[in-house]
DOVEX-471725 format. One record per residue (C-alpha): z, x, y; residue number from 0. Coordinates in Angstrom, 1 decimal, padded with zeros to 4 digits, always signed. Example, Ala and Ser with C-alpha at 12.3 -4.5 7.8 and 13.67 -1.06 7.14 Angstrom:
2
<atom w="+007.8" u="+012.3" v="-004.5" nr="0"/>
<atom w="+007.1" u="+013.7" v="-001.1" nr="1"/>
This chain:
271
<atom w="+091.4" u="+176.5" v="+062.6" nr="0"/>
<atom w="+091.5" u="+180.0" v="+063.5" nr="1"/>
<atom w="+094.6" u="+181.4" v="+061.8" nr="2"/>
<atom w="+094.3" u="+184.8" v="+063.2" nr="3"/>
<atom w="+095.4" u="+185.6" v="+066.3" nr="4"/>
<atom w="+092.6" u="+186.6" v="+069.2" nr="5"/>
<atom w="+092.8" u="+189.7" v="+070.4" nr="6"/>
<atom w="+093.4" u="+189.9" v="+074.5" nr="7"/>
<atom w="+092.8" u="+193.6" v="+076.2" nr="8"/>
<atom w="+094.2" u="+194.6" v="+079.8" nr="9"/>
<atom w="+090.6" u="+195.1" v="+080.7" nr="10"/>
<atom w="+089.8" u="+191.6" v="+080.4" nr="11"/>
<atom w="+089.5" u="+188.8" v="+083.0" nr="12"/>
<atom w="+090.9" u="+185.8" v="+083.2" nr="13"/>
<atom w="+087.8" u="+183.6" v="+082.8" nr="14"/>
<atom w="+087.2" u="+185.3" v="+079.5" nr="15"/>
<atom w="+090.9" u="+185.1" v="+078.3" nr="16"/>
<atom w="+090.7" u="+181.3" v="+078.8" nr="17"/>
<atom w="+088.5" u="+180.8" v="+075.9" nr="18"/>
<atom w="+090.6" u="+182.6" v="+073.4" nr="19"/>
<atom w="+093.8" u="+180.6" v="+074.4" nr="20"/>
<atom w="+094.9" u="+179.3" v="+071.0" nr="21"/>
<atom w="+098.2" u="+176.7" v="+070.5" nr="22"/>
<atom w="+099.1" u="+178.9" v="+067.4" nr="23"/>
<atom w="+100.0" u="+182.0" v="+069.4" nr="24"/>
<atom w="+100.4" u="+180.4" v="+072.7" nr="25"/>
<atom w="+103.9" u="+182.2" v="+072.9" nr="26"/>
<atom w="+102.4" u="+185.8" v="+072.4" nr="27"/>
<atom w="+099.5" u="+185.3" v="+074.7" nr="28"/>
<atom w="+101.4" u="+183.8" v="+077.6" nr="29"/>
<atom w="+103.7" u="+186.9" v="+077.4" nr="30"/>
<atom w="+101.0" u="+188.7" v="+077.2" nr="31"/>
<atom w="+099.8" u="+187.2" v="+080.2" nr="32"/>
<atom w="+102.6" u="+187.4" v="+082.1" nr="33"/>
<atom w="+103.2" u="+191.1" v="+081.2" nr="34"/>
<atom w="+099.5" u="+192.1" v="+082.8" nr="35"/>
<atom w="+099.4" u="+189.9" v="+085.5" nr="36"/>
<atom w="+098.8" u="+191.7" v="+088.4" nr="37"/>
<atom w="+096.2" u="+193.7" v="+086.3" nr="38"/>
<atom w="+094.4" u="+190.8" v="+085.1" nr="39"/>
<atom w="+093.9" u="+188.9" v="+088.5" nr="40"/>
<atom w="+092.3" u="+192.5" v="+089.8" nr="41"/>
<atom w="+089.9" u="+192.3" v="+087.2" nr="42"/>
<atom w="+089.2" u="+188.7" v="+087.8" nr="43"/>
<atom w="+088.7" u="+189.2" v="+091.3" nr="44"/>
<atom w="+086.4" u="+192.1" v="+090.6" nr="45"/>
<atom w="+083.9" u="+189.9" v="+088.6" nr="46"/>
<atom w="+084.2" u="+186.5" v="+090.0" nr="47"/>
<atom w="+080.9" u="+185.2" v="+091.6" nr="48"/>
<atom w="+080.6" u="+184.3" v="+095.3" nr="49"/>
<atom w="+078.2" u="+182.3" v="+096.3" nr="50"/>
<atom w="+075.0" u="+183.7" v="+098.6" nr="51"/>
<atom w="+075.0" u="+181.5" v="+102.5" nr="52"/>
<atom w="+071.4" u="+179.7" v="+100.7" nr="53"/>
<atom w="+073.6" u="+178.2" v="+097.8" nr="54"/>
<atom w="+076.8" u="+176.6" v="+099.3" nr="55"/>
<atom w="+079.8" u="+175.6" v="+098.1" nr="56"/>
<atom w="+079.5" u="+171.6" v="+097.6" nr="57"/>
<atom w="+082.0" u="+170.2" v="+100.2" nr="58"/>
<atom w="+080.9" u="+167.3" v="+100.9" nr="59"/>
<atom w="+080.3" u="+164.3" v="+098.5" nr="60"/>
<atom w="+078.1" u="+161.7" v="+100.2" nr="61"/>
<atom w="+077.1" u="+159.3" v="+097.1" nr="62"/>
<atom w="+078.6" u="+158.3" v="+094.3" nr="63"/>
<atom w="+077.8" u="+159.3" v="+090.5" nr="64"/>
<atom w="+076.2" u="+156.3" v="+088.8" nr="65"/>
<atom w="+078.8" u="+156.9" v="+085.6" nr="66"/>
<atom w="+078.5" u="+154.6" v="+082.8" nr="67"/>
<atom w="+081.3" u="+152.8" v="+081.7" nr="68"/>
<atom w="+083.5" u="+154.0" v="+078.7" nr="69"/>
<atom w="+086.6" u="+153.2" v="+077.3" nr="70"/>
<atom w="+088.8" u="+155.0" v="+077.2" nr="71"/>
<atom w="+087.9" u="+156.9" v="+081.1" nr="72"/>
<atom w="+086.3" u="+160.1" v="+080.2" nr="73"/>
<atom w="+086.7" u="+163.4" v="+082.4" nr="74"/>
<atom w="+084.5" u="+162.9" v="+084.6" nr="75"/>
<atom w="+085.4" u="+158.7" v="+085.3" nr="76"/>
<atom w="+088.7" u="+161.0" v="+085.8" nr="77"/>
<atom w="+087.0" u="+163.2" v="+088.7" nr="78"/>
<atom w="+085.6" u="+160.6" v="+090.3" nr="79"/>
<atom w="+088.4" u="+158.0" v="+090.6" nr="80"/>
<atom w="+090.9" u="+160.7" v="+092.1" nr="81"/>
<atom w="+088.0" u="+161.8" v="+094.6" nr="82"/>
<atom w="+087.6" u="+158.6" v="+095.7" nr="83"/>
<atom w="+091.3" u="+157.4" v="+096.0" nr="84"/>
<atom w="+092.5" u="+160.6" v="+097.6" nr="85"/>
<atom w="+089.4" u="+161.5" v="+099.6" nr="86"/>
<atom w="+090.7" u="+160.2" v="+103.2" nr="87"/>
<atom w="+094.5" u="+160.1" v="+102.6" nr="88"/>
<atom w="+097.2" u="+160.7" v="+100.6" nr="89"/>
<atom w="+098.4" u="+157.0" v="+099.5" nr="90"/>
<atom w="+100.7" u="+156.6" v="+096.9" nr="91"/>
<atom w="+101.1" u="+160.8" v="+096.2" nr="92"/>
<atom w="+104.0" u="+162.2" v="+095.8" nr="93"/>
<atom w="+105.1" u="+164.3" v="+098.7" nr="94"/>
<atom w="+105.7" u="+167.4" v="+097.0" nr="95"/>
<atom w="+102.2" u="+167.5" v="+095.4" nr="96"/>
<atom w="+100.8" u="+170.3" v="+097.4" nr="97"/>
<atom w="+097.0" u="+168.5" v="+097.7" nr="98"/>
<atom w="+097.4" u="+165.9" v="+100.6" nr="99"/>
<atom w="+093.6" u="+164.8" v="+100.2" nr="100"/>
<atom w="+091.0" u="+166.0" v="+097.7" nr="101"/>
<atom w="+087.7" u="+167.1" v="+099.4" nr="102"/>
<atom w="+085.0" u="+167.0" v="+097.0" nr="103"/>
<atom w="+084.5" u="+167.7" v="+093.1" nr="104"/>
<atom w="+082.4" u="+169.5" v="+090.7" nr="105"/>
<atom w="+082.3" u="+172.5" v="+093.0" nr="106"/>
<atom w="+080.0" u="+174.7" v="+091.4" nr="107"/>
<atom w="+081.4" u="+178.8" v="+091.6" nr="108"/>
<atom w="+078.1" u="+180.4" v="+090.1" nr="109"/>
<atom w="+075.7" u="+181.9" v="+091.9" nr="110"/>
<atom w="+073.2" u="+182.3" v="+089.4" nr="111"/>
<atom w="+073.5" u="+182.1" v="+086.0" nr="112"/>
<atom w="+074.2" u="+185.9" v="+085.1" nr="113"/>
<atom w="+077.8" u="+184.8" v="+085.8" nr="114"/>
<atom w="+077.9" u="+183.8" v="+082.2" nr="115"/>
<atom w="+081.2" u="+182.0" v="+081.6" nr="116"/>
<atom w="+081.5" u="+180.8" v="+085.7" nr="117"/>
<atom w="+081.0" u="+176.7" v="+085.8" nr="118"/>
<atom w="+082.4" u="+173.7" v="+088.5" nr="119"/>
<atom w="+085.9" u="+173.3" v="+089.6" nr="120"/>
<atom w="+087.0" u="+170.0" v="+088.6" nr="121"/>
<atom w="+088.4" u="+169.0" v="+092.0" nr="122"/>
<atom w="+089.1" u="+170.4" v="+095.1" nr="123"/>
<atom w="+091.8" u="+169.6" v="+097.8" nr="124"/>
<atom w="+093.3" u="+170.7" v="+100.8" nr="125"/>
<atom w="+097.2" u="+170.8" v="+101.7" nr="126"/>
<atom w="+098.8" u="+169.2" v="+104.9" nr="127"/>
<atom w="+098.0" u="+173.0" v="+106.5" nr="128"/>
<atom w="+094.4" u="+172.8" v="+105.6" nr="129"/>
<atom w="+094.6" u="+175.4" v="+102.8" nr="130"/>
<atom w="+092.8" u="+175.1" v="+100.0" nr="131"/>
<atom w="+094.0" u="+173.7" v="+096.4" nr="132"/>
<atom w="+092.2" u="+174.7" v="+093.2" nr="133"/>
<atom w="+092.7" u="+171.0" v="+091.3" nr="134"/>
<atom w="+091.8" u="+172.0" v="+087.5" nr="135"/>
<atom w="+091.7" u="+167.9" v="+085.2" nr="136"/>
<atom w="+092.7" u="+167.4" v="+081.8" nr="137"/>
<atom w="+092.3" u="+164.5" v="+079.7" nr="138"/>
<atom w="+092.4" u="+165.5" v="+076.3" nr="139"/>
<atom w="+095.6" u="+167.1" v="+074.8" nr="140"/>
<atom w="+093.2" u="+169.0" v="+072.4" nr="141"/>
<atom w="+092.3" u="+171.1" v="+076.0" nr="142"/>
<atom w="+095.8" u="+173.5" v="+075.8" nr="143"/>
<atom w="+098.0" u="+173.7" v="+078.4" nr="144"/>
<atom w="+098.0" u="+177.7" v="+078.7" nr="145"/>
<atom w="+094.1" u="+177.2" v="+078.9" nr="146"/>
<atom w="+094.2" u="+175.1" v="+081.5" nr="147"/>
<atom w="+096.7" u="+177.2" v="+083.6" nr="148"/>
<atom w="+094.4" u="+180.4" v="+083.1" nr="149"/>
<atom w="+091.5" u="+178.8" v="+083.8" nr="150"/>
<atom w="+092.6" u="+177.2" v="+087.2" nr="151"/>
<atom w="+094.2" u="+180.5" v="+088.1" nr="152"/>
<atom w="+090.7" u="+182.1" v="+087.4" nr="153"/>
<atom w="+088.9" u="+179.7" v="+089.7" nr="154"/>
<atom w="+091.9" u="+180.3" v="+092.5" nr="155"/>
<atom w="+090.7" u="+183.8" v="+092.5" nr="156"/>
<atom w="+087.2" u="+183.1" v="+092.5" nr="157"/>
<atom w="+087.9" u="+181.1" v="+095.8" nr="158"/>
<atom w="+089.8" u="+183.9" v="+097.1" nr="159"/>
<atom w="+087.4" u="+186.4" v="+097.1" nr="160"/>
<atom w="+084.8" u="+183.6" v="+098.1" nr="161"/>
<atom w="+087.1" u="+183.3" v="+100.9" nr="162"/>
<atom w="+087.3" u="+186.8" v="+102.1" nr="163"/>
<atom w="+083.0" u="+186.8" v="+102.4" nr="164"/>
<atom w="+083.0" u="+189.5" v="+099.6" nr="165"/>
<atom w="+079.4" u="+190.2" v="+098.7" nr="166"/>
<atom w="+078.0" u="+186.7" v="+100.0" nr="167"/>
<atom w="+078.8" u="+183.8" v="+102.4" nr="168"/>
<atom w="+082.5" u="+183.5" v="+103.6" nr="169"/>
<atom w="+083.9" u="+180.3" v="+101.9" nr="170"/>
<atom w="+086.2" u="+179.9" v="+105.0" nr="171"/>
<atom w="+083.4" u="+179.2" v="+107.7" nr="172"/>
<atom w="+082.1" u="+176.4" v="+105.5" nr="173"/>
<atom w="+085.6" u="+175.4" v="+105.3" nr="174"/>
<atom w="+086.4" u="+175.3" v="+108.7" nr="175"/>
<atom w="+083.3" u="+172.8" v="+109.7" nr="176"/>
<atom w="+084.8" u="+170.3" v="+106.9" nr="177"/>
<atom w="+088.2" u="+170.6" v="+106.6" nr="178"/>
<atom w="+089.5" u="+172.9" v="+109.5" nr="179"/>
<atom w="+090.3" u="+176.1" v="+110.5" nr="180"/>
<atom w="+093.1" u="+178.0" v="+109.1" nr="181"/>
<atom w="+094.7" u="+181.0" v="+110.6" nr="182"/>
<atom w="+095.1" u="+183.5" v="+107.1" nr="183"/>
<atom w="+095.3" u="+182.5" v="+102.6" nr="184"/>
<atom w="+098.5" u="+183.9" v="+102.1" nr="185"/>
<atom w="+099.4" u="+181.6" v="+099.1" nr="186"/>
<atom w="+096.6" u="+179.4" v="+097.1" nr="187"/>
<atom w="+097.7" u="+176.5" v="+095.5" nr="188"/>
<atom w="+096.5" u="+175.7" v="+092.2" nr="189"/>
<atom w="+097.3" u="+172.2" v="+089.6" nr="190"/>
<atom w="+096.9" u="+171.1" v="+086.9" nr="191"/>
<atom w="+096.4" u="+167.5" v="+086.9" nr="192"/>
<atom w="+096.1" u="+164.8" v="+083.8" nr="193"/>
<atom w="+096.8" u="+161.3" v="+083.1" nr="194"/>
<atom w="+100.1" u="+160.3" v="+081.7" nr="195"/>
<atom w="+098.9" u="+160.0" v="+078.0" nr="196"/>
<atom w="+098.2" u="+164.2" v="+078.1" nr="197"/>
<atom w="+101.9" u="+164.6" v="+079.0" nr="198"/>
<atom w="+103.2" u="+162.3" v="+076.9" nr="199"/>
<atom w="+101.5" u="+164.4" v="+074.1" nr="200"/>
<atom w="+101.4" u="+167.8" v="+075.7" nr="201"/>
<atom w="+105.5" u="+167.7" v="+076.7" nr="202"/>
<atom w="+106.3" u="+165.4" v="+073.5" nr="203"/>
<atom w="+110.0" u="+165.8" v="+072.8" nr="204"/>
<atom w="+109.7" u="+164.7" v="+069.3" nr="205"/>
<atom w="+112.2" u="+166.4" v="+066.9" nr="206"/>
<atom w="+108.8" u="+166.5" v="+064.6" nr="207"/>
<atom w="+106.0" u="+168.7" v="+065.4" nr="208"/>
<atom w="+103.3" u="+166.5" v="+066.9" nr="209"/>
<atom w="+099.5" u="+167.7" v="+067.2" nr="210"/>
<atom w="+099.0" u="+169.4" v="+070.2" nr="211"/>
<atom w="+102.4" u="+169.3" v="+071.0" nr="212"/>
<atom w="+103.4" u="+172.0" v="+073.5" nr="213"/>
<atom w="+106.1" u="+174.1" v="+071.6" nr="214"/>
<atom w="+109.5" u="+174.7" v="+073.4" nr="215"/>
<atom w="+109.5" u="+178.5" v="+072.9" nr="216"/>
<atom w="+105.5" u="+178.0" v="+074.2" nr="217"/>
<atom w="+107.0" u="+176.3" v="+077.7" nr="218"/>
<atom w="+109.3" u="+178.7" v="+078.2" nr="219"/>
<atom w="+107.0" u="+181.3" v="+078.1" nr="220"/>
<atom w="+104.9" u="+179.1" v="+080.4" nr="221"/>
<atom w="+107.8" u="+178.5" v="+082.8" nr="222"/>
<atom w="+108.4" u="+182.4" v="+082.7" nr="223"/>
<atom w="+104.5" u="+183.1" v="+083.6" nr="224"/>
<atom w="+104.3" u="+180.1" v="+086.5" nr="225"/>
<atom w="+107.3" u="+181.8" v="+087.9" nr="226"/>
<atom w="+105.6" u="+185.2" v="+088.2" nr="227"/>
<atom w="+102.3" u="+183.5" v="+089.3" nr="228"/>
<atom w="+104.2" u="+181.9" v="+092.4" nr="229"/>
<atom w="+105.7" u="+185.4" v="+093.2" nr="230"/>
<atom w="+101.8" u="+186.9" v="+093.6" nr="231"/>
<atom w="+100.9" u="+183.8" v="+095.8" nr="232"/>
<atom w="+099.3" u="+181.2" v="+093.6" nr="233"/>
<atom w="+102.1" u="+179.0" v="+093.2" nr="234"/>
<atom w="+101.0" u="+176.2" v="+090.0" nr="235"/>
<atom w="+101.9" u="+172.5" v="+090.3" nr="236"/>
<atom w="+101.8" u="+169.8" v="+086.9" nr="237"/>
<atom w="+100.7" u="+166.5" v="+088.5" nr="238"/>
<atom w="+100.4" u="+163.2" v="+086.5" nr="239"/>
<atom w="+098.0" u="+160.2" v="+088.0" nr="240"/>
<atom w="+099.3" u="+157.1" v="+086.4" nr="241"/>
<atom w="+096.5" u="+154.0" v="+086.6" nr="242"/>
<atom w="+096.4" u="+150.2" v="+085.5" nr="243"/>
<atom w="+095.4" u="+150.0" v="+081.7" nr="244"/>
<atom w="+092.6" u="+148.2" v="+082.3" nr="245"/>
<atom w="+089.9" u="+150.7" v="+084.2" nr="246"/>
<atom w="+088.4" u="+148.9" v="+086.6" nr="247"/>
<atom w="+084.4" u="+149.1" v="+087.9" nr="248"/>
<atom w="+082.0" u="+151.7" v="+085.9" nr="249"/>
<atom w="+084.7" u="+152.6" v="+083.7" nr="250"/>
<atom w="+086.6" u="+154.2" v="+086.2" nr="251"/>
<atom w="+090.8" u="+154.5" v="+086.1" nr="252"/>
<atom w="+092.1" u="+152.2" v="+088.6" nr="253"/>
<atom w="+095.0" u="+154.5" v="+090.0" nr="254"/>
<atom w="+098.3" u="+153.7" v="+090.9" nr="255"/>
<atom w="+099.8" u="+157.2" v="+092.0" nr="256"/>
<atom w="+100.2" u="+160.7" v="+091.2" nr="257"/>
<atom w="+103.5" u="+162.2" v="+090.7" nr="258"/>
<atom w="+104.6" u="+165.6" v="+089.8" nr="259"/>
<atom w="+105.2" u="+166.4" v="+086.0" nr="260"/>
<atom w="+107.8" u="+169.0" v="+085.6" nr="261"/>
<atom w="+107.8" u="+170.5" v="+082.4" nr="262"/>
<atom w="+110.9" u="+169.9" v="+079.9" nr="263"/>
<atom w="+112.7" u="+172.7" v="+077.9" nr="264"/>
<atom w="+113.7" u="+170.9" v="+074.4" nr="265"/>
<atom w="+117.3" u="+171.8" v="+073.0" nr="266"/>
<atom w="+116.1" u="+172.2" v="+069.6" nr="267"/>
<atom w="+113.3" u="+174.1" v="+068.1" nr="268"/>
<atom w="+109.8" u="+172.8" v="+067.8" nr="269"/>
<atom w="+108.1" u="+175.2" v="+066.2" nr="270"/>
């Protein structure tokens, strides 16, 4: 365990500053966070790949993965079974979950592979309006909350300047042919999404301390930063997908429904 704290700079972007999230000093660097905002989505934007018009964005899933079956579902069993369950409508999701279908997964955001540090989005959906949701999955407490909400908020901005055309193809005309036409990307959704046991360890409100326990002074600090997030137009949702405890064929979850997590201030410390 790293017991010093990593140092994060105003010059840095966001898809760097996701890495050096640490549970530890999660308080310090989501205030950090929160106090450079503005300044970190510019830089984020600045360096985030788009995509040239002979390497597409992937959306459209035709097959299936051939996924072997594991127990527990692993990440990408995870992908898969929301793809599939959500792909043509939204049955069983709660209504205030801004994705109303998910339209493909594993969307690649690299160009080439000088954009060191630029992988897939996990999932990718669409709202009721045909805007576009970046879905980022977690399945493993050990993956931080703060880490996750930086990392999908890097990837909203990466689709945001892939939207605009920036220095390649325009993300919205491939958009248009599979999902529909939208008018302007005033605000882009983002969520976090994860399987009931995640919360139940990552919003734990055990007395005790619990391994990867999100701390309360932590989830204020969190619900200070999603705040300010919403206020520059990427408004972040917590969504939990509950499933059968049994996974059903190739190892995939067999999901009931998805409903939103909202995240819960202890009374006492948990530090």
């Amino acid at each position: 365990m790293n017991r010093q704290q990593n140092v994060l700079d105003k010059s840095m972007s966001l898809h760097d500053i996701k890495d050096k999230m640490q549970l530890r000093f999660a308080e310090q660097q989501a205030d950090f966070i929160f106090n450079n905002l503005e300044t970190l989505i510019d830089n984020t934007h600045r360096v985030a790949p788009v995509r040239r018009a002979d390497h597409p964005y992937t959306l459209v899933r035709r097959g299936r993965r051939n996924l072997t079956p594991n127990v527990p579902p692993l990440e990408k069993h995870w992908e898969e079974a929301i793809f599939r369950k959500w792909k043509e409508a939204d049955d069983n999701l709660d209504s205030r979950i801004p994705f109303r279908k998910v339209v493909s997964y594993q969307v690649m955001l690299r160009d080439t592979n000088k954009n060191s540090g630029w992988g897939e989005l996990d999932l990718l959906g669409a709202t009721a309006e045909k805007i576009p949701v970046a879905i980022e999955l977690k399945n493993n407490p050990r993956e931080y909350l703060l880490r996750a909400i930086v990392e999908v908020l890097a990837y909203g901005v990466a689709i945001r300047k892939a939207w605009s055309g920036i220095d390649g193809c325009p993300l919205c005309s491939q958009w248009a042919g599979v999902v529909g036409k939208i008018d302007s990307l005033v605000d882009l959704p983002l969520a976090v999404v994860a399987p009931a046991s995640y919360w139940q360890v990552v919003f734990s409100d055990s007395p005790k301390p619990i391994q990867f326990q999100t701390p309360r002074p932590v989830r204020q600090s969190i619900k200070k930063l999603l705040k300010k997030m919403c206020y520059v137009n990427y408004p972040l949702t917590f969504v939990e997908v509950n499933a059968e405890q049994q996974p059903g064929e190739s190892g995939l979850p067999v999901i009931i429904n998805a409903v939103i997590k909202d995240m819960p201030i202890p009374t006492g410390s948990s530090k």
